[in-house]
C-alpha positions as CSV (number, residue, x, y, z in Angstrom):
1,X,24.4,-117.3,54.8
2,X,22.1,-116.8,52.0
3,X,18.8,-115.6,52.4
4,X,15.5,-117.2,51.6
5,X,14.4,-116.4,48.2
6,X,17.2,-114.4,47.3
7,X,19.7,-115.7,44.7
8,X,23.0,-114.2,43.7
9,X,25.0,-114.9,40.1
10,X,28.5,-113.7,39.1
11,X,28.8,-111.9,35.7
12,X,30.9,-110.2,33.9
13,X,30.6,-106.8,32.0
14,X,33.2,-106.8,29.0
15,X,34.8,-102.9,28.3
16,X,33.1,-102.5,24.4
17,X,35.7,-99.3,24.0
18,X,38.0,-100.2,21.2
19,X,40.9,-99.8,23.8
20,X,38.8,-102.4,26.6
21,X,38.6,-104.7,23.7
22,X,42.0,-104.6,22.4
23,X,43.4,-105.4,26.7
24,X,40.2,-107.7,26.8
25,X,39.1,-105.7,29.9
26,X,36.0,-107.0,32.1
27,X,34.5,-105.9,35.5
28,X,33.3,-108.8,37.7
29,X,29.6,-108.1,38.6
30,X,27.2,-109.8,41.2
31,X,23.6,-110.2,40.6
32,X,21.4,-110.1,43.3
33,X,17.8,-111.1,42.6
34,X,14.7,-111.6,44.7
35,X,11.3,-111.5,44.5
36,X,10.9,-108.1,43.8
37,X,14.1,-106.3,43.1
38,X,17.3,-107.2,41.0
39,X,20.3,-105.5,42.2
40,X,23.9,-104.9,39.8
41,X,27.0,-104.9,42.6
42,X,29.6,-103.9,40.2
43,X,33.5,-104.9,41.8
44,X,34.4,-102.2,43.8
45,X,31.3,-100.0,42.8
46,X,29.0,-101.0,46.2
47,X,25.8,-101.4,45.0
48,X,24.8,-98.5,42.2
49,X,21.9,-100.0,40.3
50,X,18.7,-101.5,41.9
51,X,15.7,-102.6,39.3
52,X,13.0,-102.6,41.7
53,X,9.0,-104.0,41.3
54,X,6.7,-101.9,44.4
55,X,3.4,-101.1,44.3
56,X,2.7,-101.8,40.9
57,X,5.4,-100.1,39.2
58,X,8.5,-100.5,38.2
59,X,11.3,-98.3,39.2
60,X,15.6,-98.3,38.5
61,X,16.8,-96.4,41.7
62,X,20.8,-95.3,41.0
63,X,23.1,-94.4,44.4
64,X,25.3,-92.2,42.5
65,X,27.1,-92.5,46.3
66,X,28.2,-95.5,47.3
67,X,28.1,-94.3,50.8
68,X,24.3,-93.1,50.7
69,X,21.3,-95.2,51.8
70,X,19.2,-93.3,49.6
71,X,19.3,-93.3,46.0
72,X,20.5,-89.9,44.0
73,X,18.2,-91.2,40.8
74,X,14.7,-92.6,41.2
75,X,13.5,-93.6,37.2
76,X,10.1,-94.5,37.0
77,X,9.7,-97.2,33.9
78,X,6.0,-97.2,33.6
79,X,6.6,-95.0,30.2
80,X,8.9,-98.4,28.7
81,X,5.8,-100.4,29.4
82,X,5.2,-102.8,26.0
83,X,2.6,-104.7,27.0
84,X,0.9,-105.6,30.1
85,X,2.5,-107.6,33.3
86,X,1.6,-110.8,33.3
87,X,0.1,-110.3,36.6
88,X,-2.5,-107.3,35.2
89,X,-4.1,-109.1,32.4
C-alpha cells in the first residue's frame, strides 16, 4: 500500500568498468521520493543512501550497515550550495 505523498521509480545503475560493460552488467535500484527525502534502495543493498531536506539544510546520510537504523555517514551539502533554494529567495 503506498503511502500518501510518497512515490517510488525503478532504475537501473549500468557497471561503467570496462569488464561491467563488456557483460552489460546493471543493478536494479528503487527510488523512493517524498516530500522531503529521496532515498536509493540498491537490489540487495537495504537502503544505503538517503538525500534528505530538514531544517533548512540539506544533508546525504549513508548506512554503511544495512542492519543499522542510524546512519555511519552524515554529509552536510550546504558547502555544494550554487545558488539559492527556491524557497529562500
Amino acid at each position: 500500500m503506498a503511502t500518501k505523498g510518497v512515490r517510488t521509480a525503478k532504475a537501473e545503475l549500468r557497471d561503467v568498468s570496462a569488464v561491467g560493460r563488456r557483460k552489460n552488467r546493471a543493478l536494479p535500484v528503487e527510488v523512493t521520493m517524498s516530500d522531503s527525502y529521496v532515498e536509493l534502495s540498491p537490489e540487495g543493498y537495504g537502503r544505503p543512501v538517503v538525500l534528505e531536506y530538514h531544517d533548512g539544510k540539506l544533508c546525504l546520510r549513508v548506512f554503511a550497515d544495512a542492519n543499522s537504523e542510524e546512519p555511519t555517514h552524515v554529509i552536510d551539502l550546504n558547502g555544494a550550495i550554487t545558488a539559492a533554494p527556491a524557497g529562500d529567495k
